[in-house]
Residue, then its C-alpha position, 0 to 999 in steps of 0.5 A: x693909892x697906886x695900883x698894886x704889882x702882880x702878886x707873886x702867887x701868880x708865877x707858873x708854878x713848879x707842881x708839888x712834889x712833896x710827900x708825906x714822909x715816914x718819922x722813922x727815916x734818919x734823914x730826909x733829903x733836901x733840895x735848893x735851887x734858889x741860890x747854888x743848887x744843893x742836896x742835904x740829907x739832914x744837915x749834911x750837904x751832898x755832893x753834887x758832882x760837877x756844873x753839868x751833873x748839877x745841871x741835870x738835877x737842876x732840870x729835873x727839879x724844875x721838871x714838875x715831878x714829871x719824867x724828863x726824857x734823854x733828849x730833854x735833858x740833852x737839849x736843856x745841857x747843851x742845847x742846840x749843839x750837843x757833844x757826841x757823847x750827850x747820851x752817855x754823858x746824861x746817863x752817867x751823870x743820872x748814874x752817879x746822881x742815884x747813888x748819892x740821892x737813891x733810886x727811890x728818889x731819882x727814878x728811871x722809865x722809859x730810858x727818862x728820868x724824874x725827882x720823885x717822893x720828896x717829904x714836905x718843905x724839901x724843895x726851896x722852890x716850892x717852899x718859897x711859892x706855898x709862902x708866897x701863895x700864903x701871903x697873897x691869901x693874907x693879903x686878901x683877907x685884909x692881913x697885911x702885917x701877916x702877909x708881909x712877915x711871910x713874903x718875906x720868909x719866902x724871900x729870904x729863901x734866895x741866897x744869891x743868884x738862883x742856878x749859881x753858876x750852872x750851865x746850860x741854855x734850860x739854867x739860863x731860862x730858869x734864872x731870869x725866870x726866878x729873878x723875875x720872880x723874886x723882883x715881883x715878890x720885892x715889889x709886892x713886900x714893898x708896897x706892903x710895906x707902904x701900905x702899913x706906913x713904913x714909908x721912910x723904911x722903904x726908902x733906902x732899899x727902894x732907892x738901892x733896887x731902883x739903881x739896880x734895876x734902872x728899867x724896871x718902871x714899878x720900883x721908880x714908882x714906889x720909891x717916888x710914892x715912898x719919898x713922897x709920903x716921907x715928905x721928900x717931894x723934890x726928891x720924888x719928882x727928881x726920880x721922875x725926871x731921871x727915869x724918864x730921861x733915862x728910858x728916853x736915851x736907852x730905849x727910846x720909849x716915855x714912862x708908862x701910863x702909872x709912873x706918869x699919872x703917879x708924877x701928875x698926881x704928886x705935882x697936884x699934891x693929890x691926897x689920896x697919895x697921903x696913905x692907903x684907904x681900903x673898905x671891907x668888902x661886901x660878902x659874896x651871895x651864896x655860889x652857885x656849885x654846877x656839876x656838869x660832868x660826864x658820868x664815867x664808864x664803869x668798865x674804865x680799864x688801864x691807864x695807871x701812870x696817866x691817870x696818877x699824874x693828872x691827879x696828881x696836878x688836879x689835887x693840888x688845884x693852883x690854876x694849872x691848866x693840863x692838856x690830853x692830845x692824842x689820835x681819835x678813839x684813844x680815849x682822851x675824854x674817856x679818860x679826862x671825864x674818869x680823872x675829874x669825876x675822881x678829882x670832885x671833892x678837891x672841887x668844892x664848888x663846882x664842875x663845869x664840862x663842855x665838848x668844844x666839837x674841834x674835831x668836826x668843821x663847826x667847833x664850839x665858839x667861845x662866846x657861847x661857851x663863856x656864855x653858858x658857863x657863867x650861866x651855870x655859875x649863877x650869872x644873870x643874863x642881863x649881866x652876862x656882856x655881849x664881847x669875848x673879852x668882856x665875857x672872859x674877864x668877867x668868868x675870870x672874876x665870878x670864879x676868883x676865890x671858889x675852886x672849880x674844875x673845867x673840863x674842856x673836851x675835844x678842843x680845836x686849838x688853844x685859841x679856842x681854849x684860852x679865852x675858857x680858862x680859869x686862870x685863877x687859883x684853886x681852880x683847875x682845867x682839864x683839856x682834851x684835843x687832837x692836836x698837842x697844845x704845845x702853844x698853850x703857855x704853863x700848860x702840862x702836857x700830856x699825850x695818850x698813846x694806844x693801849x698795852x696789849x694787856x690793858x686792851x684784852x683787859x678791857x675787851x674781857x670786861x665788855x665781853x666776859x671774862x669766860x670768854x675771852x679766858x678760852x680763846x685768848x689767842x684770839x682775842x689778841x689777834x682781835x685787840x691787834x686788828x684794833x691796833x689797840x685803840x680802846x674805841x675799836x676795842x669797844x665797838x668789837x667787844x659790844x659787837x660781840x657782847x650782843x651775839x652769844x652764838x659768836x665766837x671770839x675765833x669768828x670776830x678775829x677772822x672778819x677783822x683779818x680782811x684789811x679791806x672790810x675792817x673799818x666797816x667792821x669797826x662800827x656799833x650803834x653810833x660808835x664807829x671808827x671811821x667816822x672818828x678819823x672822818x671829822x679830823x681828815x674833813x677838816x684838812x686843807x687841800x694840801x694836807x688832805x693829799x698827803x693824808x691820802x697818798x702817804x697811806x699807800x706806802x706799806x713800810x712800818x713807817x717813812x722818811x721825810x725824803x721819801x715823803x717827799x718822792x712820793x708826794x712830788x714836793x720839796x722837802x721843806x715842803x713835804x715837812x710841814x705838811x706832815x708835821x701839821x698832820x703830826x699836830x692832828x694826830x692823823x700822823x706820829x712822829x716816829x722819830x726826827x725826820x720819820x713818819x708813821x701811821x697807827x694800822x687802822x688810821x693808815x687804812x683809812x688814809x688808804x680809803x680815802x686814796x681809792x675814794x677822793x684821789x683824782x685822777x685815779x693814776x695819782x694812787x700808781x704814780x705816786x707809789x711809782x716815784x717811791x720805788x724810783x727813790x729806792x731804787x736810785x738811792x740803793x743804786x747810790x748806795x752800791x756805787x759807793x760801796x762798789x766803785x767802777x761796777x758797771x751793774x746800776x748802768x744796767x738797772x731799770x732807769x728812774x725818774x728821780x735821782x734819789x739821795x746822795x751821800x758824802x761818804x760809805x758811812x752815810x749811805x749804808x746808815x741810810x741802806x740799813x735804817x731803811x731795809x724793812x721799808x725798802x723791802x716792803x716797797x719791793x713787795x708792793x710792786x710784786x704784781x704791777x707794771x714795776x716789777x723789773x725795778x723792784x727786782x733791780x731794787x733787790x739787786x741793788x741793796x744785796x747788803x742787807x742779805x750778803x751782811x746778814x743783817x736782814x738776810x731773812x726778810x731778803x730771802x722771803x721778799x725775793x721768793x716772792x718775786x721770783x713767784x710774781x715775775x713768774x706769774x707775769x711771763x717776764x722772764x727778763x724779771x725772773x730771771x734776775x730775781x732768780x739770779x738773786x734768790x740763788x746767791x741767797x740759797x747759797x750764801x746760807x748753805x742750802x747748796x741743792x736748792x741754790x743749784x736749781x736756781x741758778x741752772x734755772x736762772x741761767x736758762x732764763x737770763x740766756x732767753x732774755x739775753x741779759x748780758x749782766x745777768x748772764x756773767x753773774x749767775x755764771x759767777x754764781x754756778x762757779x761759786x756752788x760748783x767749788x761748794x760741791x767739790x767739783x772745781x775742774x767745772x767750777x773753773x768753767x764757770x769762772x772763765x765764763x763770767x770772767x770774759x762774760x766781764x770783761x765784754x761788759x768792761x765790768x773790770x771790779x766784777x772781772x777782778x772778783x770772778x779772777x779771785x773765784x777762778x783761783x780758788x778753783x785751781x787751789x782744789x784742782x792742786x795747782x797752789x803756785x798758779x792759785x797764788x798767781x790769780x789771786x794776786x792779779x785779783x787783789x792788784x786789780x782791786x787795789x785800783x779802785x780803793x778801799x772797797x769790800x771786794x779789796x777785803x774779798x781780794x785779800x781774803x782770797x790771797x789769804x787763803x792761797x798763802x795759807x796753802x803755801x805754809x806762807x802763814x804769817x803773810x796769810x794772816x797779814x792778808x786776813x787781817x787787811x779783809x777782816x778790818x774793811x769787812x768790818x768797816x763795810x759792816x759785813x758781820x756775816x764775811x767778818x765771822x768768815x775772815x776769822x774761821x780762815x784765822x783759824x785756819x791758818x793759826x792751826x796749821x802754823x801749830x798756834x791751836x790756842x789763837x786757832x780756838x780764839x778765832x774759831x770762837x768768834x766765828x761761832x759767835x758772829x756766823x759766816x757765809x755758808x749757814x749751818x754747813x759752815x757752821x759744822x766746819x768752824x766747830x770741826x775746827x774748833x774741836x781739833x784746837x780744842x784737841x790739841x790743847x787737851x781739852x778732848x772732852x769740849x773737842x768732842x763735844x764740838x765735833x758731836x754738834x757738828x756731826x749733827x749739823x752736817x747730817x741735819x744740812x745733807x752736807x758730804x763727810x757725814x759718814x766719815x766725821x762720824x767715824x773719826x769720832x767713833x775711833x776718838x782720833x782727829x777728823x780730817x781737815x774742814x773746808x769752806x766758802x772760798x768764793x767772793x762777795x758780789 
């Protein structure tokens, strides 16, 4: 008899999502992916939708019950080129898919997606593999005629081509995976058949399979062996010579050790080919059951979802193997150990543990494992053989037919675990390990994150005490947050604190507020933190090592590949594999394509290594050194772009490297916005080094994430910081500028005194310093609060300056943009005509050099010297122009200032209702000039308001606005207040008139 195929239960199985269901449901749902993919309720076929919908249901059906994430499911539709709107497309496909299926079937979390509580016998798949794991066990137990009759329920499960007809790169796989599949059922149903003697039966479907799959070797066997017990030798040895000449011309290749030892076999007349013979097989000796398990921690706290879903896949027991990766201390095995330990009963006989030590430099051999385990399992050592293989092979058999679940903790890789798996079914493993085993094939895979903020303080009040931790609970937050909630740092500080009844919780937070100590404090008994991460960082190449270290000293909340690669000195192919293998030890996360982070406690140990093991010591500044040169250059870029011809970055510190380039303005201020916190974050660790001057020019570089109000507060904060840090230096060339900085800052939010200071301040500085830039700009700055305050004769003084401060420099966009400040000046001072003049000479000026904020500033300044005029239709056709490059150049701050001028304007041409439209989306986007500006817009809404006789909501606008002008100190308090008390009109509002720099 020829060997027999693979048995059909062997194929990686989708994991069991049936559930019990309730007899009082009408009508359950059904699913069907062996053939085109169906929906039933009842007998009732569902829709589905169109070929990508039903691509989506498909995935998630064949996603093992687990939650597919948006980009899984993006990446199974259309692969590698998704269509912009992948996204949107996925989530109304998921959308229209509840509606048909029910959210409690087709469940969201997390922005994924997942088929979920399906009664028994609803999926055809996972009918077809509990037949198919039926008849293999029939099989065995010496049942043919049973085995046979239920494979071939199995089979007639398929109606056509599995996933007929839908798309997608993940469908496609699926297919030749269930057609292989189904083939090995065949093949496996036929040698039944043959074992039973239905051998002339067999004959003609064999013949058919076998001219449909012409390589496929194990048909041509069978059906040779059929037409030879059929009495057709001739015929059998004439399949011979036609497969053989046929795998010689298409690949080149002879038959196959069975096909030819079966061809010998028939040319002998071999009688051991007339008909099966099997001999019942000796009873086992009685197992041996080891319990090698850990014992679980009594105070084991959160991880519900984690939890469910491995015990889930641990109760079903069919040689799934499930894989826990995450960073030291985040509790993989504490975890593992708790789901095995209440798994036990569903392994009858037997659980075996072992800690494979992957972490450290001396990771467990699997030999000696391999060798302990079929000790405990009852293997003599006489029988135990010396080689891996043999070792491997032999566990493999001694657990065939028992079910055991291993517990491998603390794997290397999967190298080391591969040969430790059972690989049988009813047995199970659970695998724990820092690196995502994501090369260990049918693997499901789970990774562990920190805890919840509320799992951890839960956890911490168990070890401490509830009472407490119920009387200081800010505390313990704060301590849970200096552990960044990793439950072994949670662990060590509460048995800390358990130990010493005369602490309080208060005194456990303050010596974890030291970022320098707290990894010391983060030690209790043989527990500590630092030793933890210790193990993984010792086992890293040089390469990796360095990049662990020096990566730890950037401050950002995380970091991007480019900027990896100006820190660490490498190319970026380079830079990518290192810290992808640094992502594979869980030293380092993903935050997202492209960017990197580090857990708080793992970044303090990187930076601990950096003062320990960095040599030279200067390596440490040079390496932050080239991180703000690729800020600074890549903002300067940025600037350029938005600011064409603007001679301020020649006047920017020099760098060494020439940071990013960008194909467009949409590219560079996507790059200048994505990486504001850690720009920032990289300025204000240069505050008291030798790098200050560039992190001040850095600043000035990147003034959009302040003049757009998109990161106006952080801005804010990081430049006083700097003003305090050039202060404390004596540079006043430094201070000078950050003040420079700081003032248009102060005045763009509406806090007019204090940016007056600055900027007087500023000015004896620059002037000191001889700083010529600088010197024009504050003067453009003094110019700008001057026409705030109401005093435009010295306003214009101002202007002139920078502008021939400018035009020395040739700085010709700065020059145009002073010119268009000098015309608002002349408007207050009453001179409209020569107003109108100078803003147009700004706005022709500007035109030369395209499409740029300072244009929309050009035209919005036109806008409001024609609003003087009464020219209001050319008015807002210049406010229109500003409005749609302010919102290109993603300006919100000056987009919501373009709509008050609307306003402005539609209420003086007697349109209140388009003035009260305007004015409202003002309130809603905020302007230049804070809450000052903010009572002028509600002045101004009001008076539309008024005049569409809605007094009730005018006055209402006019009593907030009262109330913001008193809190912000602004002039007209006094007589808004009046107006208000006579019930009449208040006078007309003013605003920021000056330009964006």
């Amino acid at each position: 008899m020829v060997d027999r195929v693979p048995r059909g239960a062997e194929v990686p199985r989708v994991p069991d999502q049936r559930r019990t269901g309730s007899s009082a449901e009408p009508a359950a749902l059904s699913f069907g992916v062996l053939g085109p993919v169906r929906a039933r309720s009842g007998e009732v076929q569902l829709s589905t939708g169109s070929p990508q919908q039903r691509a989506l249901l498909a995935a998630l059906l064949l996603r093992e019950g687990r939650m597919a994430t948006a980009s899984e499911l993006i990446d199974a539709l259309w692969g590698e080129e998704p269509p912009s709107q992948a996204l949107a497309a996925v989530r109304t496909y998921a959308s229209r898919l509840r509606k048909v299926l029910g959210p409690e079937v087709l469940v969201s979390e997390s922005g994924g997606y997942a088929v979920r509580g399906l009664s028994e016998g609803a999926f055809d798949l996972t009918v077809a593999q509990d037949l198919a794991a039926e008849a293999e066990k029939a099989r065995n137990a010496g049942n043919l005629h049973r085995a046979r009759d239920v494979l071939g329920r199995a089979l007639a499960l398929w109606d056509g081509e599995a996933l007929a007809g839908v798309p997608g790169p993940y469908a496609e796989t699926q297919r030749v995976r269930l057609e292989e599949w189904r083939l090995q059922l065949l093949e496996s149903r036929l040698d039944m058949d043959l074992e039973q003697g239905c051998h002339a039966e067999a004959v003609s479907e064999l013949a058919a399979l076998a001219a449909a799959h012409p390589l496929r070797e194990r048909l041509h066997e069978l059906l040779m062996l059929a037409l030879y017990r059929s009495g057709r030798q001739a015929e059998a040895l004439a399949v011979y010579a036609d497969t053989r000449r046929l795998l010689v011309d298409e690949l080149g290749v002879d038959p196959g050790p069975a096909l030819k030892e079966l061809h010998q076999r028939i040319l002998q007349a071999d009688p051991g080919l007339e008909g099966p013979s099997a001999s019942a097989p000796e009873p086992d000796a009685l197992p041996v059951r080891p319990n090698q398990l850990p014992a679980t921690v009594p105070d084991f706290t959160g991880r519900g979802a984690v939890v469910s879903e491995l015990s889930e896949v641990l109760a079903r027991a069919e040689g799934r193997v499930m894989a826990v990766s995450g960073m030291g201390g985040v509790g993989k095995t504490t975890l593992a150990v708790h789901v095995a330990q209440k798994a036990r009963a569903a392994f009858a006989d037997g659980q075996l543990y072992v800690d494979l030590q992957g972490a450290g430099t001396r990771a467990a051999e699997p030999e000696r494992v391999l060798g302990a385990f079929l000790r405990a399992l009852g293997t003599p050592d006489s029988a135990i053989p010396d080689s891996l293989e043999e070792r491997s092979a032999l566990y493999r058999a001694v657990l065939d037919g028992r079910r055991v679940l291993v517990l491998l903790a603390n794997a290397k890789d999967a190298a080391q675990v591969r040969p430790l798996l059972p690989g049988v079914e009813g047995c199970a493993a659970l695998v724990t390990s820092r690196v995502r085993m994501v090369d260990l094939a049918g693997a499901h895979l789970v990774d562990l994150d920190v805890m919840s903020p509320e799992e951890a303080l839960r956890l911490f009040a168990k070890i401490v005490g509830e009472e407490r931790v119920a009387s200081e609970r800010g505390a313990a937050l704060d301590v849970v947050g200096a552990c960044g909630f990793l439950p072994l740092a949670i662990r060590i500080v509460a048995s800390r604190l358990a130990a010493r009844r005369t602490w309080t919780v208060s005194i456990l937070a303050a010596k974890l507020r030291d970022e320098r100590r707290r990894l010391d404090e983060l030690q209790a008994g043989d527990l500590a933190v630092k030793a933890t991460y210790e193990l993984g960082y010792g086992a890293l190449e040089p390469a990796q090592a360095r990049a662990f270290r020096l990566l730890g000293l950037a401050d950002g909340p995380d970091i991007s590949l480019a900027a990896a690669a100006a820190l660490l000195d490498l190319a970026v192919d380079e830079t990518e594999d290192l810290l992808e293998s640094l992502v594979d030890t869980s030293l380092l996360e993903s935050a997202a394509p492209g960017r990197y982070r580090y857990h708080d406690l793992v970044r303090l140990y990187a930076r601990a290594c950096a003062e320990r093991d960095e040599w030279p010591p200067s390596e440490r500044d040079a390496a932050t050194s080239r991180l703000l040169d690729f800020y600074l250059a890549t903002a300067a870029a940025v600037y350029a772009i938005e600011r064409p011809e603007d001679r301020l970055v020649d006047a920017l510190e020099p760098t060494v490297g020439p940071g990013l380039r960008f194909a467009g303005e949409s590219a560079a201020l996507d790059w200048l916005y994505s990486e504001a916190s850690c720009l920032l974050a990289c300025v204000r660790q240069a505050a008291d080094t030798d790098r200050l001057r560039r992190a001040i020019d850095l600043l000035w570089a990147a003034k959009d994430l302040s003049e757009s109000g998109a990161n106006s507060h952080q801005y804010e904060t990081t430049t006083t910081a700097m003003c305090n840090a050039a202060r404390a230096a004596g540079d006043i060339r430094a201070e000078g500028r950050a003040r420079t900085i700081l003032a248009d800052i102060l005045l763009d939010s509406g806090q007019i005194e204090p940016a007056e200071g600055q900027a007087q301040l500023a000015a004896e500085l620059v002037g000191s310093a001889h700083d010529d830039t600088a010197i024009s700009w504050v003067a453009n700055s003094r110019g700008l609060i001057r026409l705030r305050q109401g005093r435009h004769a010295d306003a214009k003084a101002f202007f002139d300056q920078a502008i021939n401060g400018f035009h020395a420099l040739d700085n010709r966009p700065l020059e145009a943009t002073s010119l268009g400040n000098l015309s608002q000046a002349h408007l207050g001072l009453g001179d409209i005509t020569q107003a109108v003049e100078i803003a147009q000479r700004s706005l022709a000026a500007h035109t030369e050099f395209g499409r740029t904020v300072r244009l929309a500033n050009g035209h919005y300044i036109v806008g409001i010297a024609l609003t003087q005029t009464c020219e209001y239709t050319e008015a807002l056709a210049q406010f229109s122009e500003a409005l749609a490059i302010f919102s290109d150049h993603r300006h919100r701050l000056w987009v919501g200032t373009t709509h008050f001028r609307i306003a402005e304007a539609h209420l003086a041409a007697r349109r209140p209702a388009q003035a009260a439209q305007h004015a409202e989306q003002a309130l809603s986007l905020g302007c230049i000039g804070g809450d000052p500006m903010r009572g002028n817009v509600l002045t101004l809404l009001g008076r539309a308001l008024a005049a569409l006789g809605q007094a009730d909501r005018a006055k209402a606008c006019w009593h907030e606005a009262l109330t913001l002008v008193e809190q912000t100190g602004s002039p007209g308090a006094a007589e808004l207040r009046a107006f208000i008390e006579r019930g009449s009109e208040p006078p007309e509002c003013d605003g920021p008139r000056g330009s964006v720099s």
